[in-house]
N, C-alpha and C positions, 0 to 999 in steps of 0.2 A: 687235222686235229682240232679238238675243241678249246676255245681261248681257256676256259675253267682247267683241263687238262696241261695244256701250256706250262699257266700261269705256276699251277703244283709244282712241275716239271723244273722249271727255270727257278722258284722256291727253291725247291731241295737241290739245287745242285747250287745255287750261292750257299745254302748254310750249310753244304759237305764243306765248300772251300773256307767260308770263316772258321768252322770246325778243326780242319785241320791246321789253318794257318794257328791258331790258337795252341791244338792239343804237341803239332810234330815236333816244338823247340822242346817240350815238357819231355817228350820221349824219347831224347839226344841223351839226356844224363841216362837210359836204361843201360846201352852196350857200355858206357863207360864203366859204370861200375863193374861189369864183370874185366874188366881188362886185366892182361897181363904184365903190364907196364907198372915200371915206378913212378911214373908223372898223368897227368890229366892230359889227353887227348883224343881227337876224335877222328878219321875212326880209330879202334883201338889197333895194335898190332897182334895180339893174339887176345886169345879167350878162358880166363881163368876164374874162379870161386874165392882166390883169396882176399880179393877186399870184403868181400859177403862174410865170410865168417871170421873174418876179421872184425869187421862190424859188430855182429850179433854174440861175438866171445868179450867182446871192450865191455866194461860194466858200469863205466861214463854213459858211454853211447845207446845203453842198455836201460838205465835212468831217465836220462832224459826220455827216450821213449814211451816208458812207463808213465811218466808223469804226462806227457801229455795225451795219451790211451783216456787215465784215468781223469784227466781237470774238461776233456772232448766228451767223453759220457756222463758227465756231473752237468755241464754245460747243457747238453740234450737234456738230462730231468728236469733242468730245471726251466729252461726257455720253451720247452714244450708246455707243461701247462700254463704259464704265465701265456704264450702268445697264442693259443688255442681259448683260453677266455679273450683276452684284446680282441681276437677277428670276431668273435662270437656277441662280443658288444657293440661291436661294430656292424655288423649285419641285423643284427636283432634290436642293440638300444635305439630310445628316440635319436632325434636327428643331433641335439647338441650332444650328446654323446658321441657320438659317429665323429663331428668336426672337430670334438677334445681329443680322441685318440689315437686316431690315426693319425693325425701330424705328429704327435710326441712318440708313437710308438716306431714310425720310420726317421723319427730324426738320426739315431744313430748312420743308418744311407746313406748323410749329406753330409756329414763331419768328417774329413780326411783321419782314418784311422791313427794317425800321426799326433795328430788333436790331440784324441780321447784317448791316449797314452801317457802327452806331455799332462794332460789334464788332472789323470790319477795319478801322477808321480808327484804334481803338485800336493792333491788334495792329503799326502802320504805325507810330504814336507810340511803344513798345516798342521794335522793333527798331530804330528810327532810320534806317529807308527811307523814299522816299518813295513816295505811292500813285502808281502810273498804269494803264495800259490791261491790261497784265497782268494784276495783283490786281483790276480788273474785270470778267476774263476769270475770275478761277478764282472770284469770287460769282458771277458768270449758269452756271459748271457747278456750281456746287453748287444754287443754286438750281433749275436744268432738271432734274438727277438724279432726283429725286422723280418729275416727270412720267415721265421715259424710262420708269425703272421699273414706274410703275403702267398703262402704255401695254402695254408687254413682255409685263409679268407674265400681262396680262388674257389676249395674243394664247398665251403658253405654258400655260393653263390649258386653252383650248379646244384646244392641240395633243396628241394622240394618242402619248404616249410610249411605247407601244409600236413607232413606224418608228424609234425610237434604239435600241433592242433588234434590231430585225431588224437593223439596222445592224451593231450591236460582232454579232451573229450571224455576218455575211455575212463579219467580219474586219475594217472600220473600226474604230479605234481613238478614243475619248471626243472627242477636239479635230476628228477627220475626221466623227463623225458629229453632232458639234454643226454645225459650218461645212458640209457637204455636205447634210446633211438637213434640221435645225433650220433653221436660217438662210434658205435659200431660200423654205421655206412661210411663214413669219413675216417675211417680209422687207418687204412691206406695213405691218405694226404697226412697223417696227425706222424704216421710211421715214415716218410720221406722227409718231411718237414724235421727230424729228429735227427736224418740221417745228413741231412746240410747243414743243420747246427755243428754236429760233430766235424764233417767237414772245414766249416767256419774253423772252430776250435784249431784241430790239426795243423792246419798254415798257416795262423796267424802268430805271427812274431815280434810287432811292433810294441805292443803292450806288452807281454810279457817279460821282453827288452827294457822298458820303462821300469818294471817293477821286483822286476827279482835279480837280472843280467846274467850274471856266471856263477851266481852264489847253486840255485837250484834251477837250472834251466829245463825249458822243455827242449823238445827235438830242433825245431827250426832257430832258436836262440843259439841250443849248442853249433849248430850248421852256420851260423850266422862268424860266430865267436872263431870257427874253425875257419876260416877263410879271411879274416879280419890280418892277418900276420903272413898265411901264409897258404897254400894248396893242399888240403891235407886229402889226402885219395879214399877216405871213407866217407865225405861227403855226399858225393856221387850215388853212394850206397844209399846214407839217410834218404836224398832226396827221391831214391827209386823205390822205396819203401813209401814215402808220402803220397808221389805220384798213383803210384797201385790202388794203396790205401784209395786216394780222391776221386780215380776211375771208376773204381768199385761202387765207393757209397753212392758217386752217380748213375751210373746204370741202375742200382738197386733204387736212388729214388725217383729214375723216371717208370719201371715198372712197376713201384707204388703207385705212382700218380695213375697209370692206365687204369687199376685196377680199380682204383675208388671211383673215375669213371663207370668203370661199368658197374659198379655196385650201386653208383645213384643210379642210375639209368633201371637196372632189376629192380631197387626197391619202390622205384617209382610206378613202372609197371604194377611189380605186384599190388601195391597199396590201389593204381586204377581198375583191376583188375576185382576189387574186393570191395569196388562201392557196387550200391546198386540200383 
């Protein structure tokens, strides 16, 4: 066999095992929720629907999930375009641009979420607001930002900036040949990058802990709250809902990611294909 073949080989079969060492604990809470039991355990003894709609009939349980649906897709509008400019400045401004932004725009990376939790609850005690769903709307965009960007960035590194040139060439101007050229090819990375924001959103509990607690919790607060005193068997449920949910949005965005691959790679050709 060829060392290059090997090497693929022995690749993919460490990251099947980090894969799973990673995804099989997450997948321990699915049989539980369906159990038949009145207590938490694994495996279960029989196989039953009633903590599932017991779940989805609770209108606590039903709130909370709501709320965090809706503050996960506010999240994505908003950390989408704000980090889809950052990479964009970052690849294209001058160079002190480049060294301004990207440190501050992956600082949230390096701050133990824990931090910039304790951090807003402070700055909440300072101005003498009170925290709610808002101020947990602008930690899940600051925290998403990071991703958006390093999502973006990757997909504008593999883009050919030479079709923005033929663009301001043809007579579009910077903002028509970012949104008419850019945007389109990249629009795959701009669409997974939205779909990890939301992700972010969904499982993040420590801020929204910080700022709202049990007054109006989202899903993983209430999960938090629910296990804090005692076992309550619809947890199992929320968190097999979350788990799904986070499976999903990742598969969806690494089939994004291929796909803006192959859309640079087409419009690359086609634009070589039309000089002459």
């Amino acid at each position: 066999m060829k060392p290059r073949l090997i090497t693929r080989i022995l690749g993919g079969t460490y990251g099947l095992i980090v894969a799973a060492y990673l995804i099989l604990p997450a997948l321990a809470v699915i049989p539980i929720a369906f159990s038949s039991g009145e207590f938490l355990e694994f495996p279960p003894k029989g196989f039953s629907t009633r903590w599932v709609t017991a779940f989805f009939s609770d209108p606590q349980w039903m709130a909370a999930l709501t709320r965090s649906i809706v503050i996960a897709l506010l999240t994505a509008a908003i950390a989408v375009p704000i980090g889809t400019v950052a990479a964009y400045a970052t690849v294209r401004g001058p160079r002190r641009v480049q060294i301004a932004v990207e440190p501050v725009v992956m600082l949230p990376l390096l701050v133990p979420v824990v931090i910039s939790g304790f951090g807003l609850y402070l700055i909440t005690l300072i101005m003498r607001v009170h925290g709610g769903l808002f101020l947990v709307l602008l930690g899940h965009v600051g925290l998403s930002i990071p991703f958006v960007v390093t999502v973006v960035l990757a997909a504008m590194r593999t883009f050919d900036m030479r079709l923005l040139q033929a663009a301001r060439v043809s007579g579009a101007n910077a903002v028509q040949a970012f949104l008419r050229v850019l945007v389109p090819v990249i629009a795959p990375a701009i669409g997974a990058a939205a779909l990890i924001a939301i992700m972010t959103s969904l499982d993040e509990a420590v801020i929204a802990l910080f700022l709202v607690g049990d007054t109006t919790p989202t899903l993983p607060v209430k999960m938090f709250s629910s296990i804090t005193y005692a076992l309550n068997p619809l947890v199992p449920v929320a968190a097999t809902v979350l788990t799904l949910a986070t499976i999903m949005l990742l598969l969806l965005s690494l089939l994004l990611v291929q796909l803006n691959r192959r859309r640079a790679r087409v419009a690359i050709t086609t634009w070589q294909g039309n000089q002459p």
